[in-house]
N, C-alpha and C positions, 0 to 999 in steps of 0.2 A: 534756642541756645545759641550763646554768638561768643567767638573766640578773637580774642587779639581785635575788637574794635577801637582799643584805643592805641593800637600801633598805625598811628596814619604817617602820612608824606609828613605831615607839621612835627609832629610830638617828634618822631625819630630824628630828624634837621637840629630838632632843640636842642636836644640830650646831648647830638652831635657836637653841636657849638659850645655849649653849656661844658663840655671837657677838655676845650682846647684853652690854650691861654688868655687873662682878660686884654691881654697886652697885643694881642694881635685882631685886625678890624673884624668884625661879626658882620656888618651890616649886608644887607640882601645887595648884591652887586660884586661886592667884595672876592680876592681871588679865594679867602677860605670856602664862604659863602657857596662860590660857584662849582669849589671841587667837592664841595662834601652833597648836595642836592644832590643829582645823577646817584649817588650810590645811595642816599634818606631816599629817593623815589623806588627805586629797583627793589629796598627791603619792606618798604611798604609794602609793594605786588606781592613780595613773596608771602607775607604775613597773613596776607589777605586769601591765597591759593591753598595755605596752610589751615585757614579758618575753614574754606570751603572743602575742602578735602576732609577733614576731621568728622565737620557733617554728614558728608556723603558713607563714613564710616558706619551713624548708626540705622538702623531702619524707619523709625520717627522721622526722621530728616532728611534723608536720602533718596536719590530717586534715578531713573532711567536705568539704565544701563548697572550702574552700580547698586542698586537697589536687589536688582535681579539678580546680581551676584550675591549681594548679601542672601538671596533666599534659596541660591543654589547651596550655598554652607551647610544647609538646613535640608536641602532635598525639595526645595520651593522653589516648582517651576511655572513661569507665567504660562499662563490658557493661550495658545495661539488663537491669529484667524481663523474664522471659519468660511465658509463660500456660501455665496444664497442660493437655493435653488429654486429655479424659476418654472412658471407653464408656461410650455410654448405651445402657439396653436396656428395649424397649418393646412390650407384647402385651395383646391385648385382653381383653375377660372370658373368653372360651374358652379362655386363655392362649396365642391363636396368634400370631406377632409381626406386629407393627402398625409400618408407616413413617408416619412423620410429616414434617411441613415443613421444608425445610432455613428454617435465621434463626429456628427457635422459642427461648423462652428458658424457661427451666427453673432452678428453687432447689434450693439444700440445701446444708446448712451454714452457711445466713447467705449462700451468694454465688450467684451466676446463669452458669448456663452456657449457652451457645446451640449449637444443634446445628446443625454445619458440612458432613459428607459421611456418606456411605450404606456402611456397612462391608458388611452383609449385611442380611437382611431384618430389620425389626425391632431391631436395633444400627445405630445410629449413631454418629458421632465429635463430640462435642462439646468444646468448647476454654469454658475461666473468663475471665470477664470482667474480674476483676479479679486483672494478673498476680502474680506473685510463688511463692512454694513453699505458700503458702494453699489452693492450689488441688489440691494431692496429698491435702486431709487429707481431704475429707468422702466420707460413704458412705452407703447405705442410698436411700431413696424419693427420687425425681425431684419436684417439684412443680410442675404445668406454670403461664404465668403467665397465658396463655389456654386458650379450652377449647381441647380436642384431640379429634375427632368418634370413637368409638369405643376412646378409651385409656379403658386400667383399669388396669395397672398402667406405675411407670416406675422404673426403677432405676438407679439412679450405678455404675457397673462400673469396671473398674482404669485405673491411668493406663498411656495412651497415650506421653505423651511427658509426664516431668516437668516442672513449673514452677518456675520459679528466681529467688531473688528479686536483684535488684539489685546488682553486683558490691560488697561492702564494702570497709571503706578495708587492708586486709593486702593482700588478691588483688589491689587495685589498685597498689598502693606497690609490690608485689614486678615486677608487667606493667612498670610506669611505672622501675623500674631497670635494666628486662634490657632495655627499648627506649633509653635512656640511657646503659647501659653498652656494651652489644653492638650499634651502631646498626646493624639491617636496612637493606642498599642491595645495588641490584642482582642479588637471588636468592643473597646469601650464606647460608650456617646461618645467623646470629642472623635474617635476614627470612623464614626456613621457619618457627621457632619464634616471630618475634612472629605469623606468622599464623595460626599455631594457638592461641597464647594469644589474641587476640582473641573467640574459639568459647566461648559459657558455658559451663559446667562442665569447660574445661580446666586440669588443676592445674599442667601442666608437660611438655613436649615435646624428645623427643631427636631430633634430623636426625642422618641417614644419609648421606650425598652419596656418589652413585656408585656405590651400595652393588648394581647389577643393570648396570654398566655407564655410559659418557657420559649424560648427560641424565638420568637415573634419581635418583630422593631416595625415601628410608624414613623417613615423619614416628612415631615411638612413642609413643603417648600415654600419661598419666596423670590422673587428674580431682582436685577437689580435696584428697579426702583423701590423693590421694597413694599410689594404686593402679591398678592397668590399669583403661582409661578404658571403657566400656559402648559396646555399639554403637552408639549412637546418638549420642553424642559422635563415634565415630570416622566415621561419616558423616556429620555436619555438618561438622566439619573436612575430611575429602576433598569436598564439595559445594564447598566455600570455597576452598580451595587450587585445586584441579585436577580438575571434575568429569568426566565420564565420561559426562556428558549432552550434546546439545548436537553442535557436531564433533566429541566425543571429547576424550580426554585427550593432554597433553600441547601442544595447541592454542592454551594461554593464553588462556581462557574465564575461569580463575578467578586469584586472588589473583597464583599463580606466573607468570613470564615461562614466552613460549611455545617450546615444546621440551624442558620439563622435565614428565616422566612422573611421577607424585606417590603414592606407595604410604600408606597412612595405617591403621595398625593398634596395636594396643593393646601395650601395655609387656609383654613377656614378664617371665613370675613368677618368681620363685626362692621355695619356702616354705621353711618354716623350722620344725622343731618342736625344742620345749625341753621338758627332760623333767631334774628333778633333785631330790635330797632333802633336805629343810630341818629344821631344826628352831624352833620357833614361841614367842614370849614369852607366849603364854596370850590376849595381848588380841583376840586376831582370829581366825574359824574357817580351818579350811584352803581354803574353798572361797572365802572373801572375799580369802585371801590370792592366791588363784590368778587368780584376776577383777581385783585391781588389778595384779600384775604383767602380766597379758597387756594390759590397757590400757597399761602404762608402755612395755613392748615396743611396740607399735604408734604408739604417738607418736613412740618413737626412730627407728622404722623410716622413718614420715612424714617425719623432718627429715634425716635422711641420702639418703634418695631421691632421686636424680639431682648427690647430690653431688660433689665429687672423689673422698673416699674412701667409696664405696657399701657394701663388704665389711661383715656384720654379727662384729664383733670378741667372740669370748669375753668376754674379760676385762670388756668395757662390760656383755653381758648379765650377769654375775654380780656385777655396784657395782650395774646395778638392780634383782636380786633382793633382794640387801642392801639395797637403799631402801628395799623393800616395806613399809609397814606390817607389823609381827607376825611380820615375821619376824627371829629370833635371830643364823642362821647358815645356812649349806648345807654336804653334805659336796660339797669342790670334785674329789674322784673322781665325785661323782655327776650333775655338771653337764654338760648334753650338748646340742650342736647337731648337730642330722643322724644324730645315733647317734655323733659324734664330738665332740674336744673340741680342736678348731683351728676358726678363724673361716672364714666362709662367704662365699664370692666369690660376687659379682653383676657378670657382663656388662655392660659400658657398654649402656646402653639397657632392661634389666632395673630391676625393682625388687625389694625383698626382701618379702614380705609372712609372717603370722603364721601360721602352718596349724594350729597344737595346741600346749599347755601343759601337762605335766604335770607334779603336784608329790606327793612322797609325805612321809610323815612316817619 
């Protein structure tokens, strides 16, 4: 949507001159000319502040800052940071493992981590202080920031629980319409699924109702990219719904009203392999052709996922092998999903994902 594009520096100079007398000089140099520019430029600007201002009004359009207000209207608040938490692993000169103080704080990679609980001897759990997905990247030596009475060595081990940075303005626009369009009230599906979408790194959730019986819901997840969600997801969404701690489930401990039993498990898969024979315009090897078509697959795959129509369509996968860079043509006898050549049904609640790609010449 675009407002006031045709109020520019020219059009508005025109109109300008265009209303003054023909009896007086118009021409670009001119003393009218020169007084009335400086003020056609400045309402230009403003026109221009006013277009973008207007978009920033709606949530389609909008974004940062203002976006986030629009969804604060609503009670749509973006997912903050989260902090990685890392293994630390630590042993003395003997190389025997060595515990150290819970609250130490330890570098590497430019950031600090501090060691929070005692996994086993000599491994500890330490969480980055500074949160965001920064905190997954660094590896190798521990650097402690005090002494530490008998460390000799200290090592940054895998992550624990990924770090995540700060919901962005898509995943929020997309949360900020399915709570606006589908408004959760009183333990409907749309309030199962805004409360799963509230859980960082949830891309998107199918409810169940009823699906074990009265009182019973089956939440499906999916994570951002738009694949069965990791365990770890899937239990922080069941902690938040309807933990299992506590009284028990079903209790209304968490998110859901009480009396609703709350199942929360990962999106069941359908794969999918493609397997067909192409012929090649020379500019690309086969192996680059193969590697961008299996990414064009999986992005389609992504945008269809949890759609109305989920079924992965023949026809669509062979317009994007056609797309492919370097590729000519395919023999369409040789085009095959599942060993077959009719499209592939995915269960409501399912997603499709990519398993293999093969291409021959």
């Amino acid at each position: 949507m675009k407002l006031y594009e045709d109020r520019t520096f020219e059009t508005i100079l025109e109109e300008m001159l265009d209303s003054a007398s023909d009896a007086v000089d118009k021409r670009e140099g001119s003393i009218l000319y020169d007084a009335l520019a400086p003020a056609a430029r400045k309402l230009a600007e403003a026109y221009a502040e006013l277009g973008r201002q207007n978009l920033l009004g709606y949530a389609h359009t909008s974004s940062g800052g203002e976006l986030r207000a629009r969804g604060a209207d609503f009670g749509v608040d973006p997912l903050p940071a989260e902090s990685a938490v890392r293994e630390g692993l630590f042993a003395d000169a003997a190389g025997a493992p060595l515990d150290v103080a819970a609250g130490s704080l330890f570098g590497a990679g430019g950031l600090l981590f501090r060691v929070r609980a005692r996994l086993a001897p000599g491994r500890w759990e330490l969480v980055c202080e500074s949160a965001g997905e920064q905190g997954n990247l660094p590896t190798g030596p521990l650097l402690p920031l005090e002494y530490v009475d008998g460390l000799a060595t200290a090592v940054l081990g895998g992550v624990l629980k990924p770090g995540k940075d700060e919901e962005d303005d898509e995943a929020f626009r997309e949360r900020f319409f399915a709570h606006v369009r589908t408004p959760p009230t009183s333990g409907n599906r749309a309030a199962f699924r805004s409360w799963a979408l509230e859980i960082g790194g949830v891309g998107d959730a199918y409810v169940l109702p009823a699906w074990k019986g009265p009182n019973t819901v089956k939440i499906l997840l999916l994570d951002k990219k738009k694949v069965p969600a990791s365990a770890d997801i899937v239990k922080a969404v069941k902690a938040y719904i309807d933990p299992a701690a506590g009284l028990g489930e079903g209790m209304g401990e968490g998110a859901a009203p009480a009396g609703a039993v709350v199942t929360v498990e990962a999106a069941p898969l359908v794969n999918v392999e493609i397997t067909a024979t192409i012929s090649r315009t020379g500019t690309r090897s086969l192996a680059q052709i193969q590697a961008d078509f299996a990414e064009a697959v999986r992005s389609h795959l992504a945008d269809i996922a949890y759609g109305d129509d989920r079924s992965v369509k023949y026809a669509r996968i062979g317009t994007l092998l056609l797309d492919t860079p370097g590729v000519q043509d395919y023999s369409s006898s040789s085009l095959m999903l599942n060993s077959g050549s009719a499209n592939v049904a995915v269960p409501a609640g399912s997603v499709a994902a990519l398993k293999a790609v093969t291409l021959r010449e």
